[in-house]
PyMOL CGO cylinders between C-alpha atoms (Angstrom):
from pymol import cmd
from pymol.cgo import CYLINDER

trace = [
    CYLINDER, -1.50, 22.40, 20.89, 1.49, 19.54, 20.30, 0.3, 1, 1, 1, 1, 1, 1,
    CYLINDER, 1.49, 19.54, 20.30, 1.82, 18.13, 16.92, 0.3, 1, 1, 1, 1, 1, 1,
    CYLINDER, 1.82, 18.13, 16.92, 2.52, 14.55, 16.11, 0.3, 1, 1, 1, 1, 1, 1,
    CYLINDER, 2.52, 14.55, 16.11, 5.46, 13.45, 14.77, 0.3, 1, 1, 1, 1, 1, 1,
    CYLINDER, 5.46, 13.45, 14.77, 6.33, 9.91, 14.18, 0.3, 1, 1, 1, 1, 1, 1,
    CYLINDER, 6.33, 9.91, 14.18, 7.12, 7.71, 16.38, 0.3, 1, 1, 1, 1, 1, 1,
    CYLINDER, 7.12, 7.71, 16.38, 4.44, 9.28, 18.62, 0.3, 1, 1, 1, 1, 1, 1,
    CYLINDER, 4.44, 9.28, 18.62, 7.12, 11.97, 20.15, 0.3, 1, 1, 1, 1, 1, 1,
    CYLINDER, 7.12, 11.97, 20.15, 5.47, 15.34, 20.20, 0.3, 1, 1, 1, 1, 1, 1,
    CYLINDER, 5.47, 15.34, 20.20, 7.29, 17.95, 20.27, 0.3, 1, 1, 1, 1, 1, 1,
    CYLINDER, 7.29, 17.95, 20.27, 10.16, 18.88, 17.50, 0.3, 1, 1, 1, 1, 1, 1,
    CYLINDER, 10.16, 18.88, 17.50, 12.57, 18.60, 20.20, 0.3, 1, 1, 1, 1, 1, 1,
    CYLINDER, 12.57, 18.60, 20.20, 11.88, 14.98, 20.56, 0.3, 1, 1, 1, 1, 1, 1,
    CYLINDER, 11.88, 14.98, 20.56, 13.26, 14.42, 17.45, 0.3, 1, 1, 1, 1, 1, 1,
    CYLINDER, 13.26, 14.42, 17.45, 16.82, 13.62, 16.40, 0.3, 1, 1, 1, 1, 1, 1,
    CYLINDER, 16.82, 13.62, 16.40, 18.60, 13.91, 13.32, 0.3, 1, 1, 1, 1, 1, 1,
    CYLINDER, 18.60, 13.91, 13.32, 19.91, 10.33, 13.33, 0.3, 1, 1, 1, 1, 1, 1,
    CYLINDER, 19.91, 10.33, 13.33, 16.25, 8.95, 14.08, 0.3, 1, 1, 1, 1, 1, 1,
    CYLINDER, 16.25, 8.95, 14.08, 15.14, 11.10, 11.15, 0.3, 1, 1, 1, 1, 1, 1,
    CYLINDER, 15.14, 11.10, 11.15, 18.12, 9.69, 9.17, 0.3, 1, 1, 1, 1, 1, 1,
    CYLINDER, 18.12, 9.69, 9.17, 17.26, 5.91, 9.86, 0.3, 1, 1, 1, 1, 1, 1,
    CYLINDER, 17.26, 5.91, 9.86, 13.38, 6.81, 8.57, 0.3, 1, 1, 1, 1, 1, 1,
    CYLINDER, 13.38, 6.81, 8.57, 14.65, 8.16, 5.76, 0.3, 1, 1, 1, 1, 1, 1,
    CYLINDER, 14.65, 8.16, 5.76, 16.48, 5.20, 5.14, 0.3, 1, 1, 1, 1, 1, 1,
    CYLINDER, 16.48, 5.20, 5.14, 13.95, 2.79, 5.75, 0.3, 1, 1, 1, 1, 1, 1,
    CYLINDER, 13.95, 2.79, 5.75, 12.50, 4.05, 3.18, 0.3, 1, 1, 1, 1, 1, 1,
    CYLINDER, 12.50, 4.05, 3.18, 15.01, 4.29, 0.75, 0.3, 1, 1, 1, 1, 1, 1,
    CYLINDER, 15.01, 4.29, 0.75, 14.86, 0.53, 1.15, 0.3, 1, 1, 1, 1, 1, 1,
    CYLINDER, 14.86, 0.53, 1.15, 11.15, 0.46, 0.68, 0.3, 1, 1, 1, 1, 1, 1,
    CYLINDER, 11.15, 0.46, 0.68, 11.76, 2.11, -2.67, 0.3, 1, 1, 1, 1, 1, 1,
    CYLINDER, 11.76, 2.11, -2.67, 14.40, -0.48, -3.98, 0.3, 1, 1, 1, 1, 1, 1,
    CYLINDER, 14.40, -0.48, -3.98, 11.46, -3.36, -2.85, 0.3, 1, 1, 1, 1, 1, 1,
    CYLINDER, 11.46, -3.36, -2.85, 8.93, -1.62, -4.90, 0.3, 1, 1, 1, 1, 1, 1,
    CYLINDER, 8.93, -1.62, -4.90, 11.39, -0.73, -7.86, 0.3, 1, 1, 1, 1, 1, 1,
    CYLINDER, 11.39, -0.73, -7.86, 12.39, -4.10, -8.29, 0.3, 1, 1, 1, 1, 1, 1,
    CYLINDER, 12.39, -4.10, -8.29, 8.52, -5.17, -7.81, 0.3, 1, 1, 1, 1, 1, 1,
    CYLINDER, 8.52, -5.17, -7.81, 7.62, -3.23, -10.69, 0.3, 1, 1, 1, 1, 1, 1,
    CYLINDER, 7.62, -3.23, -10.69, 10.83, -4.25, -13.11, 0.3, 1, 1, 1, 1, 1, 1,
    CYLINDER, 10.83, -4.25, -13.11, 10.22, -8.01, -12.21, 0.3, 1, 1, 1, 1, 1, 1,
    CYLINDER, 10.22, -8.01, -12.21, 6.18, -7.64, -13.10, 0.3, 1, 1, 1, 1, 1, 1,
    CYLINDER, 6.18, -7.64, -13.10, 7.63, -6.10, -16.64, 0.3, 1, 1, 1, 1, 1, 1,
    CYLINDER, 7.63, -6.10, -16.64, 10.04, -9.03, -17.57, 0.3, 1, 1, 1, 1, 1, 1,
    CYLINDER, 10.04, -9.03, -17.57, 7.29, -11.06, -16.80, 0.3, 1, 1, 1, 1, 1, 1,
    CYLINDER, 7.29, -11.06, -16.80, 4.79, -9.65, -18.90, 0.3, 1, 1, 1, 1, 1, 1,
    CYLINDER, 4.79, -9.65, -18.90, 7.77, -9.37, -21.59, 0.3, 1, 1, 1, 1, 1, 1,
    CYLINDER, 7.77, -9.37, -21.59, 8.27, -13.29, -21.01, 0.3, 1, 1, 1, 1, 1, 1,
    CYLINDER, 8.27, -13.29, -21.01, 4.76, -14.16, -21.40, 0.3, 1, 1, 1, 1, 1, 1,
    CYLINDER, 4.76, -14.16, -21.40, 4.19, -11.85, -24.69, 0.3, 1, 1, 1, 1, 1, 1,
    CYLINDER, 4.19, -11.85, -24.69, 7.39, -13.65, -26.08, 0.3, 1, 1, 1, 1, 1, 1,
    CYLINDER, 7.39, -13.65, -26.08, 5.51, -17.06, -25.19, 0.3, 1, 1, 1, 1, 1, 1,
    CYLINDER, 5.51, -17.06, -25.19, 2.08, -16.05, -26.34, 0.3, 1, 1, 1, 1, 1, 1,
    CYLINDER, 2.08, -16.05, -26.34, 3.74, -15.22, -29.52, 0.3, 1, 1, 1, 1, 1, 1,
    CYLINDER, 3.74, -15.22, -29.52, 5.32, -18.78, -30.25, 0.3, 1, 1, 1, 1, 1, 1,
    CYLINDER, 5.32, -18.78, -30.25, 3.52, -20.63, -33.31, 0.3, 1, 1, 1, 1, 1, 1,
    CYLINDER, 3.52, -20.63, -33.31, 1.08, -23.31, -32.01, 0.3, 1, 1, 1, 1, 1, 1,
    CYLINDER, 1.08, -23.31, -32.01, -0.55, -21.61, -28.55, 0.3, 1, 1, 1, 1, 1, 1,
    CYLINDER, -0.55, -21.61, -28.55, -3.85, -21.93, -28.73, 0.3, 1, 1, 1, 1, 1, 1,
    CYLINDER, -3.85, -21.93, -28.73, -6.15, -18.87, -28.76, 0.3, 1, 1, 1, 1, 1, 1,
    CYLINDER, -6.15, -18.87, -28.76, -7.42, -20.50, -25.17, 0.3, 1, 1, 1, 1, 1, 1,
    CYLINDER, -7.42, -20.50, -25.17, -3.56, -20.02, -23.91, 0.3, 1, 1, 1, 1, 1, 1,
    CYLINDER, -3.56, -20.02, -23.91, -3.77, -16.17, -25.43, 0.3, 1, 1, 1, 1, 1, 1,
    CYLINDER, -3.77, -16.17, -25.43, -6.31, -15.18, -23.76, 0.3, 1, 1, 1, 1, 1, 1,
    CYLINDER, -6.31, -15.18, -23.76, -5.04, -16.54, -20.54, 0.3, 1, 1, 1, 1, 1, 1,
    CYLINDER, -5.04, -16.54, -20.54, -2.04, -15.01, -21.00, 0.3, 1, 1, 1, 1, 1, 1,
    CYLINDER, -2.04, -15.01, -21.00, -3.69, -12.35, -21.73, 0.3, 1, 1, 1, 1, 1, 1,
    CYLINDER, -3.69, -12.35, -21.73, -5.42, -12.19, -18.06, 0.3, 1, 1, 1, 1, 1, 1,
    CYLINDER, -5.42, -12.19, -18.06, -2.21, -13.03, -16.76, 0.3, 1, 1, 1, 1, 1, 1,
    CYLINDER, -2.21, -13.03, -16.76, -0.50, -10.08, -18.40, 0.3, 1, 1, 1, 1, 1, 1,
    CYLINDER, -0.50, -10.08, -18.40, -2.98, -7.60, -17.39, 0.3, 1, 1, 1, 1, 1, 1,
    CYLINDER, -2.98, -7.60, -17.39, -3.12, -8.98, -13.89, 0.3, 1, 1, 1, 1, 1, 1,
    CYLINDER, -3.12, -8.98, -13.89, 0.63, -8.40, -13.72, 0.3, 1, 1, 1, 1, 1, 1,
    CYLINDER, 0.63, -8.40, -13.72, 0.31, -4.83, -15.16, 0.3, 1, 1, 1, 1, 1, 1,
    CYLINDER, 0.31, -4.83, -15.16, -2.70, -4.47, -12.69, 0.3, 1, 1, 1, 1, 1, 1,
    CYLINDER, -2.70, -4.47, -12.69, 0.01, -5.56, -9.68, 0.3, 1, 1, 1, 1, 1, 1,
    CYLINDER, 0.01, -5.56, -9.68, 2.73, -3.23, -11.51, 0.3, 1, 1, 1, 1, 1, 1,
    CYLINDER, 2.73, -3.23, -11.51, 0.48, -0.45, -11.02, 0.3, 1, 1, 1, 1, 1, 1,
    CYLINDER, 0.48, -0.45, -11.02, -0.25, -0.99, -7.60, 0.3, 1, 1, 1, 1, 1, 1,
    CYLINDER, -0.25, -0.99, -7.60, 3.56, -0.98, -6.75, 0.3, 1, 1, 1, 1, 1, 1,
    CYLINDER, 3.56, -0.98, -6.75, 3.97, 2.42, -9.17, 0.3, 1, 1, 1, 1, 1, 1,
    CYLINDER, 3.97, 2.42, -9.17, 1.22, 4.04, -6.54, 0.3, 1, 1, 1, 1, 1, 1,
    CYLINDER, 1.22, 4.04, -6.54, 3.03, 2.66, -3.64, 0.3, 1, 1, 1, 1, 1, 1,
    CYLINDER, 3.03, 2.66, -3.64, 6.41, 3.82, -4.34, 0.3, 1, 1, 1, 1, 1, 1,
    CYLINDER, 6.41, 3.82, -4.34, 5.10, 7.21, -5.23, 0.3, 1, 1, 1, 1, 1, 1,
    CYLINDER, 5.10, 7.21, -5.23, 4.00, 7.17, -1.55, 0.3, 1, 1, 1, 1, 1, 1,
    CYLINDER, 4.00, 7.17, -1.55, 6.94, 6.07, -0.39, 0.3, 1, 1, 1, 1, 1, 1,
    CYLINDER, 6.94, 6.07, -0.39, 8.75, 8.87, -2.22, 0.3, 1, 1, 1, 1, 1, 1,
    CYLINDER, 8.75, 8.87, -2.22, 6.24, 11.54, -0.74, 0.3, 1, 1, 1, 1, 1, 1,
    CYLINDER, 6.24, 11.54, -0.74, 7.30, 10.03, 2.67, 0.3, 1, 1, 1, 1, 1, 1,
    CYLINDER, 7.30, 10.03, 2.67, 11.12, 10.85, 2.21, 0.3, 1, 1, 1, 1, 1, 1,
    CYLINDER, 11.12, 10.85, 2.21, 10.18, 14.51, 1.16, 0.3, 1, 1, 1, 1, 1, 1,
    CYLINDER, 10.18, 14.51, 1.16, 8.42, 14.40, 4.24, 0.3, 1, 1, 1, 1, 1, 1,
    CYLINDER, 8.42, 14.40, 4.24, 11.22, 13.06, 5.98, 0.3, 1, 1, 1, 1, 1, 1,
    CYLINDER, 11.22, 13.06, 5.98, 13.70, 15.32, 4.01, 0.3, 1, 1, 1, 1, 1, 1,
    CYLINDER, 13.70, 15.32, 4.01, 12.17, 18.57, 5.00, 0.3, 1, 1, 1, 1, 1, 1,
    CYLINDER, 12.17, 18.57, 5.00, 11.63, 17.52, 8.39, 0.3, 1, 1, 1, 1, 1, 1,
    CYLINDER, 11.63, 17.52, 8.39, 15.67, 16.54, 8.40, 0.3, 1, 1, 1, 1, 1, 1,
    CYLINDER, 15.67, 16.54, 8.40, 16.58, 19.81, 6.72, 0.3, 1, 1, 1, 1, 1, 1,
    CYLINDER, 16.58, 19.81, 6.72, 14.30, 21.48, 9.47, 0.3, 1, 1, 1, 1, 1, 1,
    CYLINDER, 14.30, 21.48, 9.47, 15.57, 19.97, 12.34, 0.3, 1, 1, 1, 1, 1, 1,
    CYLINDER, 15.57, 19.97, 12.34, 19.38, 21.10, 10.84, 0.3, 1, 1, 1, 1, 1, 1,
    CYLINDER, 19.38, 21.10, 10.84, 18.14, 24.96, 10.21, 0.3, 1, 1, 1, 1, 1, 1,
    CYLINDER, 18.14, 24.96, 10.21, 16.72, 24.71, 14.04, 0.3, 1, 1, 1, 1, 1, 1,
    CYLINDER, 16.72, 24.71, 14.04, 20.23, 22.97, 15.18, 0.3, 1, 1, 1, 1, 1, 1,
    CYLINDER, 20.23, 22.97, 15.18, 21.84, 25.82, 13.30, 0.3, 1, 1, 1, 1, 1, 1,
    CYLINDER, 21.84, 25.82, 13.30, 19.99, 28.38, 14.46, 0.3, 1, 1, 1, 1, 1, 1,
    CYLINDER, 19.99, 28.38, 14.46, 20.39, 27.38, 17.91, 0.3, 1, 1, 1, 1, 1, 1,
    CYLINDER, 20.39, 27.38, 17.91, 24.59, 27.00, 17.69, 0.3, 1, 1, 1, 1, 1, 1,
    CYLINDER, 24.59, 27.00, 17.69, 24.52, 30.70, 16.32, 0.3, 1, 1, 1, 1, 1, 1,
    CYLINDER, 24.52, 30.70, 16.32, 22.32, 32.05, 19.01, 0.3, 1, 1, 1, 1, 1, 1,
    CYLINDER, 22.32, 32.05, 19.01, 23.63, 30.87, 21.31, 0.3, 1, 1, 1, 1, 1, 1,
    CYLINDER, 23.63, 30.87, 21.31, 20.54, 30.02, 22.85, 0.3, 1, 1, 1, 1, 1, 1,
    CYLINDER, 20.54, 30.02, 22.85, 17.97, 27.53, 22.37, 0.3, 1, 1, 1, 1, 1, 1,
    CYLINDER, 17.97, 27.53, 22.37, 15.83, 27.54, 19.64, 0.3, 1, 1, 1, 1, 1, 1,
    CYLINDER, 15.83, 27.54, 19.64, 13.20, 25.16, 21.74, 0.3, 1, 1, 1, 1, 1, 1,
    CYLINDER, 13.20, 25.16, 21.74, 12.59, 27.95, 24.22, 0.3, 1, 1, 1, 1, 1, 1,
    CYLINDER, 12.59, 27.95, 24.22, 10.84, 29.62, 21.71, 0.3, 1, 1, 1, 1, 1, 1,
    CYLINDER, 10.84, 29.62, 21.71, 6.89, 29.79, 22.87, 0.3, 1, 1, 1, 1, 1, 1,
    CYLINDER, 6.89, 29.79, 22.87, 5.47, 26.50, 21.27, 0.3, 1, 1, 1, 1, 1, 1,
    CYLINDER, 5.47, 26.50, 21.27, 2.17, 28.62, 20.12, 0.3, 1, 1, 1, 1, 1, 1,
    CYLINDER, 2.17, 28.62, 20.12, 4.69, 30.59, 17.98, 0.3, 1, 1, 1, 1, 1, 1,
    CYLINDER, 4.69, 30.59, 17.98, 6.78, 27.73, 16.76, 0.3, 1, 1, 1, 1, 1, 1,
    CYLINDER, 6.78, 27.73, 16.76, 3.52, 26.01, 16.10, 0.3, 1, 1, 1, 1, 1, 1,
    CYLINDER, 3.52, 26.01, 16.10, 2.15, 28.60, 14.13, 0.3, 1, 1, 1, 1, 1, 1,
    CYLINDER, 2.15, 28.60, 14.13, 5.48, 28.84, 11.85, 0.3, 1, 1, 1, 1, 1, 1,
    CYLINDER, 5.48, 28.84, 11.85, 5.48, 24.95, 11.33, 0.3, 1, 1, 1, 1, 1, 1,
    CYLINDER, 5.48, 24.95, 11.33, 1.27, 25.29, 10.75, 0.3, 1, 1, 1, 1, 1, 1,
    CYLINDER, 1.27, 25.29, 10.75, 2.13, 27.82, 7.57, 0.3, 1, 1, 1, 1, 1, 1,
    CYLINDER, 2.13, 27.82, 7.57, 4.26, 25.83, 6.69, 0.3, 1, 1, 1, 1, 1, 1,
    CYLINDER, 4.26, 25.83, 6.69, 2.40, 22.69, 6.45, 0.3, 1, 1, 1, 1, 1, 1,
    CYLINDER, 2.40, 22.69, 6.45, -0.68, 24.21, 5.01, 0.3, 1, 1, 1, 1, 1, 1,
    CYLINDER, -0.68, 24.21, 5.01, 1.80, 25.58, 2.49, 0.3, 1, 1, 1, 1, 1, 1,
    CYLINDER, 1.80, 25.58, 2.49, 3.00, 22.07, 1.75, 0.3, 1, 1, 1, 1, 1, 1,
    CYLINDER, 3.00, 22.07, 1.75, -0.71, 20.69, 1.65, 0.3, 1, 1, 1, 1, 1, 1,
    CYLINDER, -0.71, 20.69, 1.65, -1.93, 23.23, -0.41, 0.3, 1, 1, 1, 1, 1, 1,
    CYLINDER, -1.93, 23.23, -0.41, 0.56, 22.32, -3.18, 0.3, 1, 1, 1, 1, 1, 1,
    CYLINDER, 0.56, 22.32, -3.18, 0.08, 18.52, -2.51, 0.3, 1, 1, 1, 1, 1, 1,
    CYLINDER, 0.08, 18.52, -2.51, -3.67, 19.20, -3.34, 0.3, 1, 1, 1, 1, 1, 1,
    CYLINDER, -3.67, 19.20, -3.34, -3.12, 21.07, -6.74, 0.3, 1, 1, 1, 1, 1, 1,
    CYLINDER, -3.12, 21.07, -6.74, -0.90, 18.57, -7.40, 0.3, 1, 1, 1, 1, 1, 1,
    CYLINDER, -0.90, 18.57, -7.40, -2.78, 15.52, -6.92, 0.3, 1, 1, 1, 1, 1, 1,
    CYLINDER, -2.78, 15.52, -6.92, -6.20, 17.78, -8.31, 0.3, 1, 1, 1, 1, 1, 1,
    CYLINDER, -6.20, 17.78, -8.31, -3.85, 18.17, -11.59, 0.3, 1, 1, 1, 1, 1, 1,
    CYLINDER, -3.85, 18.17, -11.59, -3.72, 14.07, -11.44, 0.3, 1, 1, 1, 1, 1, 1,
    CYLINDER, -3.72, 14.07, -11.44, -7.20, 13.60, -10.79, 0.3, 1, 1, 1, 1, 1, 1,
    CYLINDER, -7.20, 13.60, -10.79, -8.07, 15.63, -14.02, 0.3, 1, 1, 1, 1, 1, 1,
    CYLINDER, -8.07, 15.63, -14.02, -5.24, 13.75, -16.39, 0.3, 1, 1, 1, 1, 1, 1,
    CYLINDER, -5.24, 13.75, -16.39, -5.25, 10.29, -15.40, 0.3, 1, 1, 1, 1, 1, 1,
    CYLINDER, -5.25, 10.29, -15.40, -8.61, 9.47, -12.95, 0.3, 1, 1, 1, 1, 1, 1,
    CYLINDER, -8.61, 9.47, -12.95, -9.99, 6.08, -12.75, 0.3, 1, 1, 1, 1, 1, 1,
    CYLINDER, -9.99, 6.08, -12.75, -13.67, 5.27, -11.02, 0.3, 1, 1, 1, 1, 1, 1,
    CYLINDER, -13.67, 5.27, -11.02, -13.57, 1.49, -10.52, 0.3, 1, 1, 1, 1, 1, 1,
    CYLINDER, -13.57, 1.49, -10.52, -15.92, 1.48, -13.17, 0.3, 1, 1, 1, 1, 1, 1,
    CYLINDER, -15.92, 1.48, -13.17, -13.28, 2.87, -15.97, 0.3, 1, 1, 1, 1, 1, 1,
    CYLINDER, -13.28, 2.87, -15.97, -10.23, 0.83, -14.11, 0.3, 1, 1, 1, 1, 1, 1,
    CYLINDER, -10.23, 0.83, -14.11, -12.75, -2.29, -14.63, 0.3, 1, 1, 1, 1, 1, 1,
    CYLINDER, -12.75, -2.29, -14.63, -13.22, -1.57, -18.48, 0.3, 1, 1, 1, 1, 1, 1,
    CYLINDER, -13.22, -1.57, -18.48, -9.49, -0.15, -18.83, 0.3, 1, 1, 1, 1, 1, 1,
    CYLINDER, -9.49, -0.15, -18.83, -8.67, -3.43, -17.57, 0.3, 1, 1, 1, 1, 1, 1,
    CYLINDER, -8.67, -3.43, -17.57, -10.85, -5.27, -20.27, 0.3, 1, 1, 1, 1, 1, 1,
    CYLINDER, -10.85, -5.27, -20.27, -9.46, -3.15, -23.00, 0.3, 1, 1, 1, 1, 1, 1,
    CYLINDER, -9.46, -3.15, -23.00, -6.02, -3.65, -21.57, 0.3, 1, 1, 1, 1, 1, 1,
    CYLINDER, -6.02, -3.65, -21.57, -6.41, -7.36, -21.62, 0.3, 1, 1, 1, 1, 1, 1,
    CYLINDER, -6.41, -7.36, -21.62, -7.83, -7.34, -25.52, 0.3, 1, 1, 1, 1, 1, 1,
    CYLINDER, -7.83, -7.34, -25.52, -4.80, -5.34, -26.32, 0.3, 1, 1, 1, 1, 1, 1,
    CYLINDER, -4.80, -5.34, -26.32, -2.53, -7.63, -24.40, 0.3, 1, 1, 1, 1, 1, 1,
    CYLINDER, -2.53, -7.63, -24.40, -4.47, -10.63, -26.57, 0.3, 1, 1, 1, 1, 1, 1,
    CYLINDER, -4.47, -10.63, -26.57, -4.06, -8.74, -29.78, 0.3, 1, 1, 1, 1, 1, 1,
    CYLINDER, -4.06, -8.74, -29.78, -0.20, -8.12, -29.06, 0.3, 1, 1, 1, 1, 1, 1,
    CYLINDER, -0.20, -8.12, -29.06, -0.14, -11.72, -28.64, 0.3, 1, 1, 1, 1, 1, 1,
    CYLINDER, -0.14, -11.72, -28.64, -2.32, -12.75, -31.47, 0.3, 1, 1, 1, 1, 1, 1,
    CYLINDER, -2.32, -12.75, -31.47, -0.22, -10.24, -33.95, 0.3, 1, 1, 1, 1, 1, 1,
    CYLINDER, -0.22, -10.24, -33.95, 3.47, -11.41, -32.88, 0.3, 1, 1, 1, 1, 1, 1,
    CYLINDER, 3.47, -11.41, -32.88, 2.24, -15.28, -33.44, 0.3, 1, 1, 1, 1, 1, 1,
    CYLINDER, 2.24, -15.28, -33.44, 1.29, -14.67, -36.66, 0.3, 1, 1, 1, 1, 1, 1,
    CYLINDER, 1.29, -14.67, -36.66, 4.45, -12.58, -37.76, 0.3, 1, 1, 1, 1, 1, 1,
    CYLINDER, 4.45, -12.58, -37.76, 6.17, -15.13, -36.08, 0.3, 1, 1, 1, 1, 1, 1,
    CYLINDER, 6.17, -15.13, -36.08, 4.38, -18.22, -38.04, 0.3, 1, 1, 1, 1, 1, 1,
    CYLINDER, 4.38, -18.22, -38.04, 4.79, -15.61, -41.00, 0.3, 1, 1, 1, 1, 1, 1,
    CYLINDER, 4.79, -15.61, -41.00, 8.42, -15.99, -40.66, 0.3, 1, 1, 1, 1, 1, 1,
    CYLINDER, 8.42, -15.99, -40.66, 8.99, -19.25, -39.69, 0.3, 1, 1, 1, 1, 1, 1,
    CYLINDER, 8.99, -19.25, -39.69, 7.41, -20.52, -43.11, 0.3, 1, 1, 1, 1, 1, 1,
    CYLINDER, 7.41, -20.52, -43.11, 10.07, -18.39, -44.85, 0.3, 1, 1, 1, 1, 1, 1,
    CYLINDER, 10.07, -18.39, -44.85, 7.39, -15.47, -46.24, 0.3, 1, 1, 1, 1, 1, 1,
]
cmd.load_cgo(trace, "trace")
């Protein structure tokens, strides 16, 4: 049985270091994107705190801001998820780059090739070692499931409560601002 790599090649032998290299680094620029996506979503919410705050918005404009803000931390969070798939990718890509150097290695010093190895026994090494990987990946993302999960039911209240705090942020810095602006 042939596993699937990207690019649809099929066979580890298919693969070169360099193609690997330019994934990796697709990605890498995927990660800047979403990076910058999520810093840009907090200035704004920053912004619109600092102008929800200002003496004389009415408590209409707060609780639009309000929506805004937790929209904005809403499209933050979907960026956050993103990038962490991105950055499971380039493990991905990693080990399959340091893999494809141990097998170029291996090769050099036998001075045979590594590929003429029986693909049923290469298959089962790289089968271990995926399960291996998966297994972890699963405790992992069981460990996340049981900290931080969200039904759409408890995203669609956290996002209610989310939006009253963002309104009371808003309703608290007006009035210490309105505090201090009449000299108090």
């Amino acid at each position: 049985m042939a596993i699937k790599f990207f690019g649809g090649k099929n066979k580890l032998k298919d693969l070169k270091i360099k193609d690997v290299q330019k994934n990796i680094d697709k990605q890498l620029v995927e990660t800047d994107i979403l990076a910058r996506r999520v810093r840009n979503s907090d200035e704004q919410i920053q912004s619109i705190m600092e102008a929800g705050s200002e003496p004389g918005v009415s408590s209409v404009e707060r609780k639009v801001m309000a929506l805004d803000m937790s929209r904005l931390e809403n499209k933050k969070n979907r960026a956050m998820s993103e990038l962490q798939d991105v950055i499971k990718e380039i493990e991905s890509l990693d080990n399959t780059l340091a893999l494809l150097k141990d097998l170029e290695a291996i090769s050099k010093k036998s001075k045979g090739d590594i590929y003429d190895i029986p693909i049923d026994d290469l298959t089962d090494e790289v089968k271990e070692y995926a399960a291996s990987k998966a297994q972890k990946r699963r405790i992992s993302e069981e460990i996340d499931e049981v900290i931080g999960a969200n039904t759409s039911t408890e995203n669609d209240v956290r996002l209610s409560k989310e939006q009253r705090e963002f309104e009371e942020k808003l309703n608290n810095l007006a009035a210490e601002k309105e505090k201090n602006s009449r000299g108090y």
